[in-house]
Z-matrix of the N, CA and C atoms (Angstrom, degrees):
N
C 1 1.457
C 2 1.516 1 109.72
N 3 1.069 2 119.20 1 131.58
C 4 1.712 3 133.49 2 175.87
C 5 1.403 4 98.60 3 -108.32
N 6 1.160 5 109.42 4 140.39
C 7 1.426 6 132.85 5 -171.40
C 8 1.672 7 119.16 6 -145.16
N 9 1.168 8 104.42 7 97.97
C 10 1.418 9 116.64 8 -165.47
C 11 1.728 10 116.09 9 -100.88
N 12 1.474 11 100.44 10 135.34
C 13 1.657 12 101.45 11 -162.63
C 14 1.630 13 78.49 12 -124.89
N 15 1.351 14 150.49 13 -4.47
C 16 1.031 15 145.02 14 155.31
C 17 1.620 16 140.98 15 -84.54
N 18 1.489 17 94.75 16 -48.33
C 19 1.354 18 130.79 17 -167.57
C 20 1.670 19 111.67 18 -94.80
N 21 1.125 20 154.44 19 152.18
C 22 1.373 21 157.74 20 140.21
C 23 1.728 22 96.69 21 -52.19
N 24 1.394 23 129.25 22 92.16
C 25 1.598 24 122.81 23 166.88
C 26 1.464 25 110.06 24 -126.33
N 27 1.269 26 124.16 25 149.75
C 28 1.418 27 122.97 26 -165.61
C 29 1.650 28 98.22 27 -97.55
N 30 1.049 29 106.33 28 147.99
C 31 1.570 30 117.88 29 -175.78
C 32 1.623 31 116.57 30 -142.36
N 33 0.974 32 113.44 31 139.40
C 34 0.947 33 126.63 32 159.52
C 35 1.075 34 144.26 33 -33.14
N 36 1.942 35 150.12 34 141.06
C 37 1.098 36 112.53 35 -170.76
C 38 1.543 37 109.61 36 -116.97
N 39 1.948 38 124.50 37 161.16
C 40 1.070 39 86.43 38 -169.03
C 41 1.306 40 93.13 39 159.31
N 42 2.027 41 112.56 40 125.17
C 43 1.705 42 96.25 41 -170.21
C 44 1.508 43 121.65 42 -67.37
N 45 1.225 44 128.15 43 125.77
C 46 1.311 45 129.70 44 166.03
C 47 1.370 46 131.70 45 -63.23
N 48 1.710 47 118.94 46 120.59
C 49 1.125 48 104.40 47 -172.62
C 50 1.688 49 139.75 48 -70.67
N 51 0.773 50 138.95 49 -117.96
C 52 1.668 51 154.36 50 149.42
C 53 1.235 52 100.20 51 -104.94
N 54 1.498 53 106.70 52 123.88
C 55 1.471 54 132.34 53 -163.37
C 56 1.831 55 86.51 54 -114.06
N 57 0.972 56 164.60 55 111.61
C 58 1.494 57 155.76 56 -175.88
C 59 2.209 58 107.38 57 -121.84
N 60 1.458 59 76.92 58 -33.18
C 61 1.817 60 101.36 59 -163.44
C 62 1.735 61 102.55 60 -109.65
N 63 1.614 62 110.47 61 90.26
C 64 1.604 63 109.88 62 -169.35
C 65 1.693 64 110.82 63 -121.37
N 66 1.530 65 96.74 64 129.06
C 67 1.936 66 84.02 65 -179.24
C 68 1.434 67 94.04 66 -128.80
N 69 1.807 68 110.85 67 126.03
C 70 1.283 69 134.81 68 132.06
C 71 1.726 70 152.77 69 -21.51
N 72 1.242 71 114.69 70 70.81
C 73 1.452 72 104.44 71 -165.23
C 74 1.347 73 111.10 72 -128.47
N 75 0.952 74 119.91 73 -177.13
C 76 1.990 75 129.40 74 -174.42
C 77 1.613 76 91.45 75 153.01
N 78 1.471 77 81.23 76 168.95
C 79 1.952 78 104.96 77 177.19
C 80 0.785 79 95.61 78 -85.41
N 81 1.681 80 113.73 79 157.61
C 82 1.569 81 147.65 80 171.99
C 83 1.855 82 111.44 81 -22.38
N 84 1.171 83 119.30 82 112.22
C 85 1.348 84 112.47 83 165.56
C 86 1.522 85 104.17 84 93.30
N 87 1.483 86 132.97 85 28.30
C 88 1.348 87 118.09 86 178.74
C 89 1.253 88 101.91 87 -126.32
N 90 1.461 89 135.23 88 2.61
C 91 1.335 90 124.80 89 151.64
C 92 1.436 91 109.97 90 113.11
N 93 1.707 92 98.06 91 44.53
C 94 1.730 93 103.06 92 -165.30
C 95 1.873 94 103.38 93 -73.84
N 96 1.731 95 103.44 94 -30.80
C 97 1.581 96 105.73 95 -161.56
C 98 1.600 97 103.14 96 -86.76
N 99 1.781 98 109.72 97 -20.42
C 100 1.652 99 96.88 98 170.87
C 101 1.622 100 118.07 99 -80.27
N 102 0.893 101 88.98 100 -4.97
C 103 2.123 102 97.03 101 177.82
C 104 1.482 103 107.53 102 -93.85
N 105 1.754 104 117.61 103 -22.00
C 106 1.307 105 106.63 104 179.81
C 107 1.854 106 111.12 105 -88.95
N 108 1.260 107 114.89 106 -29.89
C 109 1.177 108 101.12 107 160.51
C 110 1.987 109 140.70 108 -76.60
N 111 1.468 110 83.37 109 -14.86
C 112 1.623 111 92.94 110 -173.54
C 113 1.674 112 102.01 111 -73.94
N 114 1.770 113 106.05 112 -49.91
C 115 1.377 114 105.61 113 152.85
C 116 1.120 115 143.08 114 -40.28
N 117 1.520 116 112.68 115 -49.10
C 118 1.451 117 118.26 116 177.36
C 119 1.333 118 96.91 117 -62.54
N 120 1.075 119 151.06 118 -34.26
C 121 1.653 120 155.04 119 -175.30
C 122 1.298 121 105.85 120 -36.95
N 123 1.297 122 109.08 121 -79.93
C 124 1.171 123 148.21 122 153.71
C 125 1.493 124 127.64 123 -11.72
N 126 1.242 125 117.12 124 -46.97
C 127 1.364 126 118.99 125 -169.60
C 128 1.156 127 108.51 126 -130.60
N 129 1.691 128 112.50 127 12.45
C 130 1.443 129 137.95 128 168.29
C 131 2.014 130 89.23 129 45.71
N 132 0.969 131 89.06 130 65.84
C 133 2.077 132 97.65 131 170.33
C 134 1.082 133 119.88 132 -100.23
N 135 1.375 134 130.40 133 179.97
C 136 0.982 135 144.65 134 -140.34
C 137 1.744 136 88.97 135 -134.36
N 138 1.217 137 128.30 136 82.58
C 139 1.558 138 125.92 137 178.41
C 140 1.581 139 130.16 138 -84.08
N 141 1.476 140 99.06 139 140.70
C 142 1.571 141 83.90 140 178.35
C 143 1.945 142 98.42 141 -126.75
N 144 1.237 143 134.64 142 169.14
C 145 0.842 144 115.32 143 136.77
C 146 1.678 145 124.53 144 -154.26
N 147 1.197 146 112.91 145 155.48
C 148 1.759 147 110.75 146 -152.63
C 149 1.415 148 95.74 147 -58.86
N 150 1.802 149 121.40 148 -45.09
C 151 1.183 150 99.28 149 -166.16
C 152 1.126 151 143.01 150 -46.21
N 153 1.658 152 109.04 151 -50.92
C 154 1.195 153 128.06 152 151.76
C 155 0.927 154 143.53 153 -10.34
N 156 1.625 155 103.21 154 -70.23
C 157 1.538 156 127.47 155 163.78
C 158 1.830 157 109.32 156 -56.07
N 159 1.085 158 110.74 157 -27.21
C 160 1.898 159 113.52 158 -179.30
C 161 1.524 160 92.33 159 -83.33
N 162 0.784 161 107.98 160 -48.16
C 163 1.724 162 91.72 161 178.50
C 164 1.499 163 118.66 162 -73.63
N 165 1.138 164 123.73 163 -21.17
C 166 1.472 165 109.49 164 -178.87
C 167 1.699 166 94.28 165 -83.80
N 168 1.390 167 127.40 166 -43.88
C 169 1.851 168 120.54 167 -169.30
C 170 1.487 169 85.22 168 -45.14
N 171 1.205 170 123.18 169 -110.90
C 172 2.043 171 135.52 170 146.83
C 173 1.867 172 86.96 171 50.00
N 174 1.205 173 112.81 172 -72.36
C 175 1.610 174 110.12 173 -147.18
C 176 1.488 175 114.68 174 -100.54
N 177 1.329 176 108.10 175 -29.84
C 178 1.722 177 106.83 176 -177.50
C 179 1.928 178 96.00 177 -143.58
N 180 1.064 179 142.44 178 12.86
C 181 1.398 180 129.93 179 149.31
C 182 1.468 181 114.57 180 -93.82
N 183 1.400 182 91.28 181 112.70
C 184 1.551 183 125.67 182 -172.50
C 185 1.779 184 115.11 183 -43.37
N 186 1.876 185 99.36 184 -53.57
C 187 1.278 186 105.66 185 -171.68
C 188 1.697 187 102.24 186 -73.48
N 189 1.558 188 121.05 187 -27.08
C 190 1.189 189 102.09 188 -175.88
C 191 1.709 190 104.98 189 -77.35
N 192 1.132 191 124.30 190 -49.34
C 193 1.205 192 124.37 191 169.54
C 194 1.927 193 130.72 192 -30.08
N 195 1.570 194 95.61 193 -25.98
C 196 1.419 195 98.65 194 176.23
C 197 1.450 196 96.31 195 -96.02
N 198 1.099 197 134.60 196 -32.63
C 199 1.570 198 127.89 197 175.33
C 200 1.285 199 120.38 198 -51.68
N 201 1.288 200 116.51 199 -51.59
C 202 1.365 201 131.19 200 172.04
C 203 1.261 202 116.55 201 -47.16
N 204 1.730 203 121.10 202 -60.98
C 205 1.128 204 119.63 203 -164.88
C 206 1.977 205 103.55 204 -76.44
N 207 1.480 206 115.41 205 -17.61
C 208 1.127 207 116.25 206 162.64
C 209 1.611 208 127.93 207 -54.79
N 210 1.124 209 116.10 208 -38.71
C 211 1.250 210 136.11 209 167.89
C 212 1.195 211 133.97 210 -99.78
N 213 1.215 212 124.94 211 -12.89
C 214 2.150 213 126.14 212 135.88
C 215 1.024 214 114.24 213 -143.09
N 216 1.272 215 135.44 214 65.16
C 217 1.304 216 153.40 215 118.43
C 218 1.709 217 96.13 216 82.29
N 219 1.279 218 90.70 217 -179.88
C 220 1.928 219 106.13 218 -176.97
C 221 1.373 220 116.81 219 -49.51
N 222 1.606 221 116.06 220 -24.31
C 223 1.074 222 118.30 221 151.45
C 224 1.626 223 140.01 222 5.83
N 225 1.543 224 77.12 223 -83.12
C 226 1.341 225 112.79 224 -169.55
C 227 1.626 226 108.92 225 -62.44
N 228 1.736 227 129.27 226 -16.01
C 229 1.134 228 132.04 227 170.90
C 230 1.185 229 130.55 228 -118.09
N 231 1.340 230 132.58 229 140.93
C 232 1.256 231 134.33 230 -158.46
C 233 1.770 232 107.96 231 -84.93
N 234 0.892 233 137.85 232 -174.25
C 235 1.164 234 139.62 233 -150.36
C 236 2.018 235 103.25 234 -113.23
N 237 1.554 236 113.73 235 -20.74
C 238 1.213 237 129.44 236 148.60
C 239 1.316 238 126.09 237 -54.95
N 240 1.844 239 114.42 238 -34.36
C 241 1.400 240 124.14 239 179.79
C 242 1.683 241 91.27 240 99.11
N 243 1.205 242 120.01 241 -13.62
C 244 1.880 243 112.10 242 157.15
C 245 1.397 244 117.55 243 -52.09
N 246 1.327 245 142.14 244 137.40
C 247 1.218 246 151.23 245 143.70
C 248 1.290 247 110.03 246 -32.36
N 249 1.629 248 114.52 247 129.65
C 250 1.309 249 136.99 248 159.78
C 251 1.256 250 139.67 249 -45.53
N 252 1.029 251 114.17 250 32.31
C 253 1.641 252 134.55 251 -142.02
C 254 1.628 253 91.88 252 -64.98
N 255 0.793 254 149.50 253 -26.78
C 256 1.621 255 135.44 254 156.17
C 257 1.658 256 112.65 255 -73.90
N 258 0.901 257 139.14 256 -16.86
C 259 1.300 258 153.47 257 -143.73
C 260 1.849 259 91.23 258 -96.71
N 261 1.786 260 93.45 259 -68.77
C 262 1.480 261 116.28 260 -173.64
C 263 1.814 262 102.60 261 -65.34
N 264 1.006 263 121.87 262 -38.15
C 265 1.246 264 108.26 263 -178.96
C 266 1.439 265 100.36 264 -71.55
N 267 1.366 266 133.53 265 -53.14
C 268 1.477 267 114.90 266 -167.46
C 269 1.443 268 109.82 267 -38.39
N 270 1.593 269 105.96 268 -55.67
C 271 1.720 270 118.06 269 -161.73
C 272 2.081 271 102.78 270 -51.91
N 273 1.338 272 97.27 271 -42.74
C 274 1.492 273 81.95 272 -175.07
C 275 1.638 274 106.26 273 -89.06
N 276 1.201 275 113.61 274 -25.70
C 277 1.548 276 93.04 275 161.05
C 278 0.958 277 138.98 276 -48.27
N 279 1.366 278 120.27 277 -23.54
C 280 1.657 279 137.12 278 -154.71
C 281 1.932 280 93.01 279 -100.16
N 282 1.648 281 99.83 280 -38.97
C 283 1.439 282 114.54 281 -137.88
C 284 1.457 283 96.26 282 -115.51
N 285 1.410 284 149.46 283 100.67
C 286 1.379 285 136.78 284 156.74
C 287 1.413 286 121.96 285 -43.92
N 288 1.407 287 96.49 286 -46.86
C 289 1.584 288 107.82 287 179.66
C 290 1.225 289 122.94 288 -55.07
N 291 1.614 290 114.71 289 -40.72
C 292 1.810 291 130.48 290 158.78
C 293 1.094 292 111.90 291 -61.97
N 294 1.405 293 132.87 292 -17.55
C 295 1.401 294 124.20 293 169.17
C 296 1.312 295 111.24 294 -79.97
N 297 1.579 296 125.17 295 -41.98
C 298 1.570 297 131.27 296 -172.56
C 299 1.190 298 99.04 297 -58.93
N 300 1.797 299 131.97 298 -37.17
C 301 1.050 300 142.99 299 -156.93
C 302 1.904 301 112.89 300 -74.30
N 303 1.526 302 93.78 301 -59.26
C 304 1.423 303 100.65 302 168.47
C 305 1.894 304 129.53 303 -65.09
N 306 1.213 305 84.71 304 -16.05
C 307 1.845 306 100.53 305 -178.67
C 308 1.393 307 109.96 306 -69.07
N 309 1.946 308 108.24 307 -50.72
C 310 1.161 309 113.22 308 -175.49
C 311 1.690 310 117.63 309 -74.22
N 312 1.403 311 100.91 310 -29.27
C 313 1.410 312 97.66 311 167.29
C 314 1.817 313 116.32 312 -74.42
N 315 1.086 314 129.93 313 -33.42
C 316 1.478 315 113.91 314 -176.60
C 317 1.837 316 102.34 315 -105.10
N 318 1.218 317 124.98 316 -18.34
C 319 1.195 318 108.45 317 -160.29
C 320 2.149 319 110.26 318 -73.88
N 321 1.194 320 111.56 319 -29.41
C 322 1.106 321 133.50 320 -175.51
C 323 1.433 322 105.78 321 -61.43
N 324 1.211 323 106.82 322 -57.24
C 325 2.125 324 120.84 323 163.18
C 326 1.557 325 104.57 324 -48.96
N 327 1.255 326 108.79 325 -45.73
C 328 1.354 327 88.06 326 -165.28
C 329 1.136 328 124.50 327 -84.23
N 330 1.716 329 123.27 328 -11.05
C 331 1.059 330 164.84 329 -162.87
C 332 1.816 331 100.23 330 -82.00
N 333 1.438 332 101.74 331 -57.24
C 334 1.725 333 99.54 332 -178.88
C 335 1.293 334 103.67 333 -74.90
N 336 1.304 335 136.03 334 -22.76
C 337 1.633 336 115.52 335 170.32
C 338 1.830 337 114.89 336 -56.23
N 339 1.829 338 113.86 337 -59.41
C 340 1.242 339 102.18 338 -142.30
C 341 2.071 340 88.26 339 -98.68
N 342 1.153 341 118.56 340 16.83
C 343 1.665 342 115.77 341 -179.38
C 344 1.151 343 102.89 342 -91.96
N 345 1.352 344 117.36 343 -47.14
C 346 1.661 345 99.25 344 177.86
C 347 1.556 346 124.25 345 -73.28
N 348 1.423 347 109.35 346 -7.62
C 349 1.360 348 112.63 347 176.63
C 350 1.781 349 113.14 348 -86.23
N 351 1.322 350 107.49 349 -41.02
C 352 1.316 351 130.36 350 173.43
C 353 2.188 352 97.73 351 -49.03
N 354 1.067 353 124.69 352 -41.36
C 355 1.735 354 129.48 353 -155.24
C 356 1.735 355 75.03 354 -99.29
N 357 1.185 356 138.83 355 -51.13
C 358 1.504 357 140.40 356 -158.88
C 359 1.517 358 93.15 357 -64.28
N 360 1.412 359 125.29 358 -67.83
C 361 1.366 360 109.84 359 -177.07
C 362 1.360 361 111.58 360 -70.41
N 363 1.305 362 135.90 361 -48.36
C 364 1.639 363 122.95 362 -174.66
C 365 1.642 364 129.88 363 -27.93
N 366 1.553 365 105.24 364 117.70
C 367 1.482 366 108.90 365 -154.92
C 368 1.133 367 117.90 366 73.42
N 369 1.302 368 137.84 367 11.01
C 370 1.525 369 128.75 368 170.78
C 371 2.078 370 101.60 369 -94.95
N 372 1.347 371 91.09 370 119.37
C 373 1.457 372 97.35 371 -174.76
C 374 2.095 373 111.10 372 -77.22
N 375 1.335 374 95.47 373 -16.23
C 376 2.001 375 99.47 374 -172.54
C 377 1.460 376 91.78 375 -84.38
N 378 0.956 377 135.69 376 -50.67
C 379 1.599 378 133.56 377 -152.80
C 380 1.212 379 127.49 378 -133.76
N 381 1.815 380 118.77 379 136.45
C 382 1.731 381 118.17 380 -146.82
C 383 1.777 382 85.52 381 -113.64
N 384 1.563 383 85.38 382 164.84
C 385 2.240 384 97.18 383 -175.04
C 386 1.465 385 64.31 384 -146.29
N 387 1.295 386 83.00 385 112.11
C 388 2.236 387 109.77 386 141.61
C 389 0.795 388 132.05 387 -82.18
N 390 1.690 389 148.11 388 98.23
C 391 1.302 390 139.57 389 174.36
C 392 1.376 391 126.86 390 -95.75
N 393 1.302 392 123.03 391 108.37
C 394 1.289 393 123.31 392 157.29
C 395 1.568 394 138.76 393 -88.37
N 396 1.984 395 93.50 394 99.51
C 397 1.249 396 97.56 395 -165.35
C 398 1.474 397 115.41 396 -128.49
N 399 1.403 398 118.85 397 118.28
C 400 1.202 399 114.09 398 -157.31
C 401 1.775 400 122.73 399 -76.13
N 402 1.384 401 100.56 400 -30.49
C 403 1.414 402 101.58 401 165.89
C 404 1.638 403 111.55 402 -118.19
N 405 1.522 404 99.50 403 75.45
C 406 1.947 405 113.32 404 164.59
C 407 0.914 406 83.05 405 -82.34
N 408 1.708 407 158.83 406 -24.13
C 409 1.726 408 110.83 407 -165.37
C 410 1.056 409 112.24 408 -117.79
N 411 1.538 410 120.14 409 -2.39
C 412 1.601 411 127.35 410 168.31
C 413 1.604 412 99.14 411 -81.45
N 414 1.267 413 135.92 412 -45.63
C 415 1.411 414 116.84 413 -161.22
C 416 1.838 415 91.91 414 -108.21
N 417 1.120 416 123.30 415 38.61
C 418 1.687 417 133.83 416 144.38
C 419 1.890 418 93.91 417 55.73
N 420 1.310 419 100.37 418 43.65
C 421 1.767 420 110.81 419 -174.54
C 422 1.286 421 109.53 420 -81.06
N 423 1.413 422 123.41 421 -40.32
C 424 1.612 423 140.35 422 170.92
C 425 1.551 424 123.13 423 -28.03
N 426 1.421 425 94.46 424 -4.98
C 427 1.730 426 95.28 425 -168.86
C 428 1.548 427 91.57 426 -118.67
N 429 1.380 428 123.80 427 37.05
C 430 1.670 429 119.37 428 166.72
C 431 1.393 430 102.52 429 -143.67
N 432 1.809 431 117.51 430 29.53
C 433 1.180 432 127.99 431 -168.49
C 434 1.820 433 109.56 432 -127.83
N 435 0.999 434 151.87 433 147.12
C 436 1.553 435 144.55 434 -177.17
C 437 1.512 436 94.68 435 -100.34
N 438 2.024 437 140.12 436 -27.69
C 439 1.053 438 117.11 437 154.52
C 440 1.906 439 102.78 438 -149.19
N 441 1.223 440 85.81 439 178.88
C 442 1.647 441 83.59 440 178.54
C 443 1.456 442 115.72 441 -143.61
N 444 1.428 443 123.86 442 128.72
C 445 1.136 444 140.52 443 -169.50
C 446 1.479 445 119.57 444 -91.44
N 447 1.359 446 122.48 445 112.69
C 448 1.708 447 122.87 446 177.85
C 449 1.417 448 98.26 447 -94.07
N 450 1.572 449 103.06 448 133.01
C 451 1.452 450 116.41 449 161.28
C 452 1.668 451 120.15 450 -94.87
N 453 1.079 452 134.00 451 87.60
C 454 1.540 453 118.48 452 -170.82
C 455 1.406 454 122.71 453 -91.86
N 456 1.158 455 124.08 454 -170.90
C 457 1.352 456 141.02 455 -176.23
C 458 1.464 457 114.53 456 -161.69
N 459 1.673 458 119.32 457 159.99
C 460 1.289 459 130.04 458 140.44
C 461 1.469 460 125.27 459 -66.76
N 462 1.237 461 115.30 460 136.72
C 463 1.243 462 121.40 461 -173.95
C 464 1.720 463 114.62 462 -64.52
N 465 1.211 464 115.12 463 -16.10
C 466 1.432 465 136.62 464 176.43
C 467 1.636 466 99.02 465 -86.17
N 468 1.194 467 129.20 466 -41.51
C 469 1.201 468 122.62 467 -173.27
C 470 1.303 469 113.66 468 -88.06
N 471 1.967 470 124.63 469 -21.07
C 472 1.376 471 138.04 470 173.82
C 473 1.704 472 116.54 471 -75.96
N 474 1.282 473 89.41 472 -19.94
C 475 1.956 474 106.99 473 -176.93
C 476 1.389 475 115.48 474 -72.43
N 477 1.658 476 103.47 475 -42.71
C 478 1.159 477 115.60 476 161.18
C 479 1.343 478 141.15 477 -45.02
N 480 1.482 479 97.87 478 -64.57
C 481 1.833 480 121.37 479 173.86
C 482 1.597 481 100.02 480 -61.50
N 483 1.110 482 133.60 481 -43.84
C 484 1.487 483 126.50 482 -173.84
C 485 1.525 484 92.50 483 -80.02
N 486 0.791 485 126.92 484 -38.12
C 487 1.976 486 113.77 485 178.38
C 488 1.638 487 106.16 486 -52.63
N 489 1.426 488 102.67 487 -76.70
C 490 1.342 489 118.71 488 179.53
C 491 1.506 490 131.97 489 -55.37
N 492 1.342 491 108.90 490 -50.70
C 493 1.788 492 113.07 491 -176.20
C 494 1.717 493 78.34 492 -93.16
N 495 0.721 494 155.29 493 -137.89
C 496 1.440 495 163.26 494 -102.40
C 497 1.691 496 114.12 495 -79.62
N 498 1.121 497 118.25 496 -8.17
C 499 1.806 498 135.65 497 171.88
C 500 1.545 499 99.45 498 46.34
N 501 1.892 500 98.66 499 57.73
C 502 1.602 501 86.87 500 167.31
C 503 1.556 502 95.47 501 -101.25
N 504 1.016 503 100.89 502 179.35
C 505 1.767 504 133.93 503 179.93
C 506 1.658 505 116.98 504 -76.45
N 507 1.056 506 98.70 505 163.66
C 508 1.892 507 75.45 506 177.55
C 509 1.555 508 121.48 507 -102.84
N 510 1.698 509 106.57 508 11.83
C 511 1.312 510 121.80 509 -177.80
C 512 1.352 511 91.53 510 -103.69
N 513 1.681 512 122.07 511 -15.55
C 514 1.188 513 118.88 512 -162.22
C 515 1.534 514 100.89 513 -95.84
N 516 1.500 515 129.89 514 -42.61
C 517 1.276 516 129.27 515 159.69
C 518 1.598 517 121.67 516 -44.43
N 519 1.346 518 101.89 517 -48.58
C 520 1.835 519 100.70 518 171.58
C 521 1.169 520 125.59 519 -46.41
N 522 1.648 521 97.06 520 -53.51
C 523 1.873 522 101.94 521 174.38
C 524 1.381 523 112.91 522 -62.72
N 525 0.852 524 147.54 523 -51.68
C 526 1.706 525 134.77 524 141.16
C 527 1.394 526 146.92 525 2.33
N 528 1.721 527 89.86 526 -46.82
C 529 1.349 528 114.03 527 -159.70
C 530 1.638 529 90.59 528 -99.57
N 531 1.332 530 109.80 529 -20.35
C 532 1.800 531 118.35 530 -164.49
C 533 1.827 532 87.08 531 -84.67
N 534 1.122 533 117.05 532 -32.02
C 535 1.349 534 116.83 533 -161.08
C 536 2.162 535 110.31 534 -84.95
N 537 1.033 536 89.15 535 3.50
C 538 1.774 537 95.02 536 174.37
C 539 1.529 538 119.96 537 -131.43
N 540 1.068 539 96.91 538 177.78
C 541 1.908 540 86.89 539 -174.85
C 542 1.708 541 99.06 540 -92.84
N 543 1.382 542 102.13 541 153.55
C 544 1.599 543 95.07 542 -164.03
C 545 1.545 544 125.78 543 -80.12
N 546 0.990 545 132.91 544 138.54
C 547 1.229 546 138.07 545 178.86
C 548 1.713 547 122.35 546 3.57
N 549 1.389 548 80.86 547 -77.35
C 550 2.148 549 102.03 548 179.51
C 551 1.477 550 109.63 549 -55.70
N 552 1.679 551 121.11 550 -19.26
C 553 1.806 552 103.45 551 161.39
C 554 1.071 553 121.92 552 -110.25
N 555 1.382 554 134.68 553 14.86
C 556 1.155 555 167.91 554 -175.59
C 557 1.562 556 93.68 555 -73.41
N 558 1.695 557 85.14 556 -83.23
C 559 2.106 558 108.15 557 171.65
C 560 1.652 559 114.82 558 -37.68
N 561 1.541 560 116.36 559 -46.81
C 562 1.247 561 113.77 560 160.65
C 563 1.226 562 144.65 561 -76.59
N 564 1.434 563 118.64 562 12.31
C 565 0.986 564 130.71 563 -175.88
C 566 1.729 565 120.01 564 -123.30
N 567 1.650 566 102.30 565 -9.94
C 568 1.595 567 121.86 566 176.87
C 569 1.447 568 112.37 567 -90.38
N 570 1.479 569 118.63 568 171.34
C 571 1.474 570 129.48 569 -158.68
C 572 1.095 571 104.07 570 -129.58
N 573 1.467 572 132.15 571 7.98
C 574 1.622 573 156.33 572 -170.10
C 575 1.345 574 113.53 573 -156.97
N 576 1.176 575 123.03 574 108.39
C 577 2.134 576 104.86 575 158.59
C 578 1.311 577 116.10 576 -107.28
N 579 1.490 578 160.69 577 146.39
C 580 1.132 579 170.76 578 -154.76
C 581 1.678 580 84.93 579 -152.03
N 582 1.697 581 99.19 580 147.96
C 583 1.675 582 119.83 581 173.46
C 584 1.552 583 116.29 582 -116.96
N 585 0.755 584 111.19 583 84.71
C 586 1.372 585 96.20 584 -171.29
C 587 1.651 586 109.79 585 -113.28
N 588 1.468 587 106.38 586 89.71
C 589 1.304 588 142.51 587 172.64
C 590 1.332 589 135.87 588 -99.56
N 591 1.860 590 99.84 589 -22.88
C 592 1.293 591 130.32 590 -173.92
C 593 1.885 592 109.73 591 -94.78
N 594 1.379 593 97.84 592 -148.17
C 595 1.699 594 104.66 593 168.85
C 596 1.297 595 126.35 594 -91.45
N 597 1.389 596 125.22 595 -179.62
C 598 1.541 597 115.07 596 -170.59
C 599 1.877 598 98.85 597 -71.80
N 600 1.323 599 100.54 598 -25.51
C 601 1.854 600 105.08 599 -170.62
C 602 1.988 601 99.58 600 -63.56
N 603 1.319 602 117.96 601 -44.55
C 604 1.257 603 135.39 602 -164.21
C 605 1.691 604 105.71 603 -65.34
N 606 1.029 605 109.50 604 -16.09
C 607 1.465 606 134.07 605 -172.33
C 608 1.652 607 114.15 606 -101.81
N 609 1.126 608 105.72 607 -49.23
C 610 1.483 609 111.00 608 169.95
C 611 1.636 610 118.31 609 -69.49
N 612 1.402 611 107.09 610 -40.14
C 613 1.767 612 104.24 611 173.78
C 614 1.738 613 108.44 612 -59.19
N 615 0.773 614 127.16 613 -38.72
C 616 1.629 615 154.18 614 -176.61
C 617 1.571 616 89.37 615 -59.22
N 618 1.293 617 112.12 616 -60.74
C 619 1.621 618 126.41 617 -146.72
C 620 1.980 619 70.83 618 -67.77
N 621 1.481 620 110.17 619 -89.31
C 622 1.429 621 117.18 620 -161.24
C 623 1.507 622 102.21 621 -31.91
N 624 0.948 623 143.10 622 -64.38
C 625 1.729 624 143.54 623 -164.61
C 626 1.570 625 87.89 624 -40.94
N 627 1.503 626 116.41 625 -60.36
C 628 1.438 627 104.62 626 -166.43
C 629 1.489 628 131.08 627 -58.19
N 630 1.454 629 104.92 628 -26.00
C 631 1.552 630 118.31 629 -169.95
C 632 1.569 631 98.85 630 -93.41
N 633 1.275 632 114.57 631 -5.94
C 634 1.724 633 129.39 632 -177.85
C 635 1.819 634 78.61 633 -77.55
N 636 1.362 635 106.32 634 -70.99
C 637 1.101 636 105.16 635 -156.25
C 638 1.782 637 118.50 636 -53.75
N 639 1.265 638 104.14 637 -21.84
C 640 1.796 639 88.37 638 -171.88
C 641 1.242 640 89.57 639 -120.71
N 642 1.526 641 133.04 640 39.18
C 643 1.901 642 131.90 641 158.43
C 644 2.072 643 78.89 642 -91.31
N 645 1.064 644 98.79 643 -78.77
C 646 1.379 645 101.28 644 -178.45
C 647 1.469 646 132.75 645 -66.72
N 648 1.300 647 114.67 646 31.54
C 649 1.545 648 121.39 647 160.78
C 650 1.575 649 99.22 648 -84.94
C-alpha cells in the first residue's frame, strides 16, 4: 500500500497497524533530513540519521580516519583534519572500487548505531525511531523497518537545491544521482510518499497529516 500525503495516489483500504520502527529515504536533494526532524517533532521520536552519523565517523573517528587516509592518501583530508568531501567523491566517482572501499569502511559503523535501535523499537506501540537513511533501497535495509517513508522531488526543483544549498555542478548532481536507485522505484517501493517540490511550510502541513495519521492508527 502507498500512501500519499503529497501526491493524489490510490491506496488501498485497510486497518493500519502500529508503525513504531520508521525509515526515511529519497534521492539526493529532496529533503529527507528536513522531514526527519519536523517528523521527529512530531511523533516526539527517537531520531537517527546516517548522514550525520557519516559525517561525524569522516571528522573525529580516529580508526576511520586512519583507514581512509590508508587507502587514498592525505588527499582525502583537509588541512583542519575535516574530510575531503570533494576529494572523496571524485575518487569514488571516478573509482567503483573506492566506493566499495569507503562503504565497507563507514557503512558497517553506521549500521551498529541505528539497527539496534531500529529491532528495540519494532512492535513497541508507546514509542517511534526515525531513520534517516539515504540508501535503504540500495543496501536492501527496508526489511529492519515496520514502514518506510519516500521523500520526492522534481528533477527541476532537485537541480536547483544541489546548485544552490550544496554548490554542486550539474555533472556533479548526476554522478550522485547515477549512484542511487532512481526516484520512480524508490516511490514504488515505499509505504508513505511526501512531495516536497513546494516550500518548507508546504512540507510541514503534509509532514503533520502524516504524524496525524500514525498518532491515530
Amino acid at each position: 500500500m502507498l500512501a500519499s500525503f503529497g501526491m493524489p495516489v490510490k491506496c488501498s483500504s485497510g486497518e493500519t497497524p502500529q508503525m513504531p520502527s520508521l525509515a526515511i529515504t529519497g534521492t539526493i536533494g529532496s529533503g529527507k533530513s528536513l522531514l526527519l526532524h519536523k517528523l521527529g517533532t512530531l511523533l516526539g521520536a527517537k531520531t537517527f540519521s546516517a548522514d550525520e552519523e557519516n559525517r561525524l565517523l569522516l571528522d573525529h573517528d580516529r580508526e576511520v580516519k586512519e583507514l581512509i587516509l590508508s587507502h587514498f592518501g592525505e588527499i582525502s583530508y583537509l588541512n583542519d583534519g575535516t574530510a575531503n568531501r570533494k576529494a572523496l567523491f571524485e575518487l569514488i566517482r571516478r573509482d567503483p572500487g573506492a566506493r566499495q572501499v569507503l562503504e565497507s569502511i563507514l557503512h558497517p559503523r553506521i549500521q551498529a548505531v541505528w539497527k539496534p535501535l531500529a529491532e528495540t523499537f519494532h512492535g513497541n506501540s508507546d514509542f517511534y525511531f526515525l531513520a534517516e537513511i539515504p540508501l535503504l533501497y540500495e543496501k536492501k535495509l527496508e526489511v529492519f523497518f515496520d514502514k518506510t517513508i519516500v521523500v520526492g522531488c522534481s528533477d527541476s526543483v532537485r537541480r536547483k537545491r544541489l546548485q544552490g544549498l550544496r554548490s554542486l555542478s550539474m555533472t556533479e548532481s548526476d554522478a550522485w544521482l547515477k549512484m542511487q536507485v532512481p526516484q520512480d522505484i524508490k516511490v514504488t517501493q515505499a509505504h508513505y510518499l511526501l512531495w516536497n517540490d513546494g516550500t518548507e511550510s508546504q512540507l510541514l502541513v503534509q509532514t503533520q497529516l502524516l504524524a496525524s495519521h500514525f498518532l491515530n492508527a
